[in-house]
C-alpha positions in Angstrom: -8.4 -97.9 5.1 -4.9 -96.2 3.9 -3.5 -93.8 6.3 -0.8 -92.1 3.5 -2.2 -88.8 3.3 -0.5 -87.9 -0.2 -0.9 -90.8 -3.0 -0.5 -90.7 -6.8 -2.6 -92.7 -8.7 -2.3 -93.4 -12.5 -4.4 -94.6 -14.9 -7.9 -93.6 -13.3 -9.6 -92.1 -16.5 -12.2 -94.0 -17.5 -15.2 -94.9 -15.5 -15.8 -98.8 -14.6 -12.3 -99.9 -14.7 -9.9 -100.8 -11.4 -8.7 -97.6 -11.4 -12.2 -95.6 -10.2 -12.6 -98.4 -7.4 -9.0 -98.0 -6.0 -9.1 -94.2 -5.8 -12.3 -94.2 -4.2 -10.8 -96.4 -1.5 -8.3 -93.9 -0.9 -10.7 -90.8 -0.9 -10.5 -90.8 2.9 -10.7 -87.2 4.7 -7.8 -85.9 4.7 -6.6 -87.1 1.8 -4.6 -85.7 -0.8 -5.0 -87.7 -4.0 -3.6 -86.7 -7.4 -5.0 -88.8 -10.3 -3.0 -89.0 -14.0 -4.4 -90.2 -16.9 -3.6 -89.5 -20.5 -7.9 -89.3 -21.0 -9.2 -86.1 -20.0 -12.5 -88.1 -18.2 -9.6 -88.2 -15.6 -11.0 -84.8 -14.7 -14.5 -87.1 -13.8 -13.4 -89.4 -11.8 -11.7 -86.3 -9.5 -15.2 -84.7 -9.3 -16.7 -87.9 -8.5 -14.3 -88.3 -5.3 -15.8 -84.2 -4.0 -17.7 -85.2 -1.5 -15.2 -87.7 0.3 -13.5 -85.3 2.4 -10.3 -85.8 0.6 -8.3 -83.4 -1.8 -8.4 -84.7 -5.2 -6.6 -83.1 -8.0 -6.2 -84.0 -11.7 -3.8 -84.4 -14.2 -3.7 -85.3 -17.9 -0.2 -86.5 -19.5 1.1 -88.8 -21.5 2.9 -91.3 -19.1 4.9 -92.6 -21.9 6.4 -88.9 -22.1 9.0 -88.6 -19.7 9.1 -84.6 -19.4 5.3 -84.6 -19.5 5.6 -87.3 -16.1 8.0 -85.1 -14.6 6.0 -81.9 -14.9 3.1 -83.8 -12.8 5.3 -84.7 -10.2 6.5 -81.1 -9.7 2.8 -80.0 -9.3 2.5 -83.0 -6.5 5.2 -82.0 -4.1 8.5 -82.9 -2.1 7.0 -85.3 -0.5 5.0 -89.2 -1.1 3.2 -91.5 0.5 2.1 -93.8 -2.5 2.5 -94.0 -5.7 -0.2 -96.7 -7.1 0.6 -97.6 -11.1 -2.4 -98.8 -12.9 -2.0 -97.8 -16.2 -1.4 -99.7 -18.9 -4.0 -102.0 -21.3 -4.8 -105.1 -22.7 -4.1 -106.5 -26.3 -4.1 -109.9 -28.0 -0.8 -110.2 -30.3 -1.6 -113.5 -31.6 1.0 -116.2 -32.7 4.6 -115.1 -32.2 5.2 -116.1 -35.9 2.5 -113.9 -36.9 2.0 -111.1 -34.1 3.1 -107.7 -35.3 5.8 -105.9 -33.4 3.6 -102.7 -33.5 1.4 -104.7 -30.4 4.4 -105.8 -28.6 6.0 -102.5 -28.9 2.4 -100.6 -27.7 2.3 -103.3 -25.0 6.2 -102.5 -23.7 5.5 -98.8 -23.7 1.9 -98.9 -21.7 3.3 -100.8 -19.4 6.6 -100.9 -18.7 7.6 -97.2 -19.7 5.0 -96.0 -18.1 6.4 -97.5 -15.0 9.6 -96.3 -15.3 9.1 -92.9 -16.4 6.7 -92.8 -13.0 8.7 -94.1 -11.1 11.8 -92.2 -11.7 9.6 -89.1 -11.4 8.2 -89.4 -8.2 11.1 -91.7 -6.3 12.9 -88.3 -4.3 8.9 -87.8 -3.0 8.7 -91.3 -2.1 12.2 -91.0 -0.3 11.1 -88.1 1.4 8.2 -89.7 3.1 10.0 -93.6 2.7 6.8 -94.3 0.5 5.0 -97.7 -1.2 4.7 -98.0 -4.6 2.7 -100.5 -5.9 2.3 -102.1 -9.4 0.2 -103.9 -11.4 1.1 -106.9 -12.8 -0.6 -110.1 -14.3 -1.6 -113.7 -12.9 -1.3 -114.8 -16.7 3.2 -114.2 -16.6 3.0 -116.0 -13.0 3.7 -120.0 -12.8 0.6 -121.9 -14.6 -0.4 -119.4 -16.3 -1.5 -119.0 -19.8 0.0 -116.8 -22.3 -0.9 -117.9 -25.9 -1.6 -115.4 -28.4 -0.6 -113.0 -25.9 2.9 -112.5 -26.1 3.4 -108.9 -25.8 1.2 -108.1 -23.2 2.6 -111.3 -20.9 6.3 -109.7 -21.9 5.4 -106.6 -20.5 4.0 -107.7 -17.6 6.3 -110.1 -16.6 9.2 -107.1 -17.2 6.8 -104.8 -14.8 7.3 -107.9 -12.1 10.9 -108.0 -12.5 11.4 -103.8 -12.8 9.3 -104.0 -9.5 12.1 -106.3 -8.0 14.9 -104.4 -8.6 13.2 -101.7 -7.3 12.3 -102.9 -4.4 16.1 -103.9 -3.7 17.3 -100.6 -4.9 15.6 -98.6 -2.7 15.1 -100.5 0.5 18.4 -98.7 2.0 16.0 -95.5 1.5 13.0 -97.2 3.0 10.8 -96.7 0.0 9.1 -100.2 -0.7 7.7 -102.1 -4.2 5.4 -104.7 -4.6 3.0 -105.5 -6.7 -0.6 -107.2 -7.5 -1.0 -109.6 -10.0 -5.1 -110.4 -10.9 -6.9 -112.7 -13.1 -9.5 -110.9 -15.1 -11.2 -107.9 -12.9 -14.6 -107.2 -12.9 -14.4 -104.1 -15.5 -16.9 -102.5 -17.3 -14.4 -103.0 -20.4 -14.1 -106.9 -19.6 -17.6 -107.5 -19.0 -18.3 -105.8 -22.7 -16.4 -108.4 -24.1 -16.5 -111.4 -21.9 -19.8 -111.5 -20.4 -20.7 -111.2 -16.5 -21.0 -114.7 -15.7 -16.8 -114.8 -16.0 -15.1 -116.0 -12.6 -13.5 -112.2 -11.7 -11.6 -110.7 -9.4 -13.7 -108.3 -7.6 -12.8 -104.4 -8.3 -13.7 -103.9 -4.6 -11.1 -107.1 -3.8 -8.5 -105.4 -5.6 -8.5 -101.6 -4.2 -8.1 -103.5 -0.8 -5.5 -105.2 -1.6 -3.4 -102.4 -2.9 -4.8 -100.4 0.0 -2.8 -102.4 2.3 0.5 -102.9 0.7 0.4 -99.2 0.3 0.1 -98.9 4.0 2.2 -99.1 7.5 0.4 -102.9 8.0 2.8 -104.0 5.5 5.7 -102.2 6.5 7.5 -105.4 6.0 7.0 -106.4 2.6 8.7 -105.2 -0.2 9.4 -106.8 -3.7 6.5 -109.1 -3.2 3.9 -110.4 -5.7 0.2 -111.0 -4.4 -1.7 -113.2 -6.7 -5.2 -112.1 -6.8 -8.2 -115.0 -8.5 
């Protein structure tokens, strides 16, 4: 288990998605957790964490809002241990000759604005307590994968992978560290809706312990690193 005692996590609204399996394995006594989500069920997932012994407060905003981001991370303190980035979603474009640039722009501002805007917000914590962030990312933008009729979603994940590089070089001189996970299709209740349950996932359970660890001091060493889960 995690031994940061104050961690952000965002995108941990809805129930049977990653994000309520990777809080939960934080909810450790002790704990302060502060969950964001633009969906007010983020206020559920909190109450569902009361009787872990940890602290759980949270927050609805709009992480493509800069000022609303900001707000949040005056709420959560001077000081960081983790800041784990979940949010963002999932949408076919089609062909690149016929996609619409409304779904690449949607798919750029889920993912990769949401990063930046959290990230920028909550880097002096993270300095303060020389922090972990971690993203999340897609095994579909790494080498072999597949990306047709997904264009905007692979764009935006593969820009997450590289904004998680340069943070991770930007910021080792302060000891704050960025990696980042990068699944096949998790076992969500969202995927399982529209793909069936006999699909070969990646294990909800398998992913909160892997972000557990690179947000921890047992991987100290390891910064702007992908880890390929599936």
């Amino acid at each position: 288990m995690p031994e940061a005692r104050t961690i952000v996590l965002t995108g941990v609204g809805r129930p049977g998605q990653v994000g309520e399996a990777v809080a939960a394995a934080f909810a450790t006594p002790g704990a302060v957790l502060h969950l964001i989500d633009r969906d007010a069920s983020v206020a559920d997932r909190a109450r569902d964490l009361g009787g872990s012994g940890a602290t759980v407060h949270a927050h609805v905003a709009d992480l493509t809002d800069g000022d609303a981001v900001k707000a949040v991370a005056a709420k959560v303190g001077p000081s960081l241990d983790a800041l784990v980035h979940m949010a963002g979603g999932f949408a076919m474009s089609g062909p690149v000759a016929e996609a619409d640039v409304a779904v690449m722009r949607r798919q750029l501002a889920i993912s990769l604005e949401t990063a930046f805007f959290a990230t920028q917000a909550f880097l002096p914590a993270l300095r303060a307590a020389k922090g972990a962030i971690v993203y999340f990312g897609a095994a579909a933008v790494l080498e072999g994968g597949t990306t047709r009729g997904m264009s905007g979603y692979a764009a935006s994940k593969a820009a997450l992978l590289a904004f998680m590089r340069a943070v991770a070089q930007e910021e080792r001189a302060t000891g704050v560290r960025a990696n980042a996970i990068a699944p096949t299709a998790i076992r969500t209740a969202m995927n399982e809706s529209s793909m069936g349950s006999a699909f070969d996932y990646v294990e909800r359970e398998e992913v909160a312990r892997t972000v557990a660890w690179l947000a921890s001091s047992a991987s100290s060493a390891v910064t702007g690193q992908v880890v390929r889960l599936g």
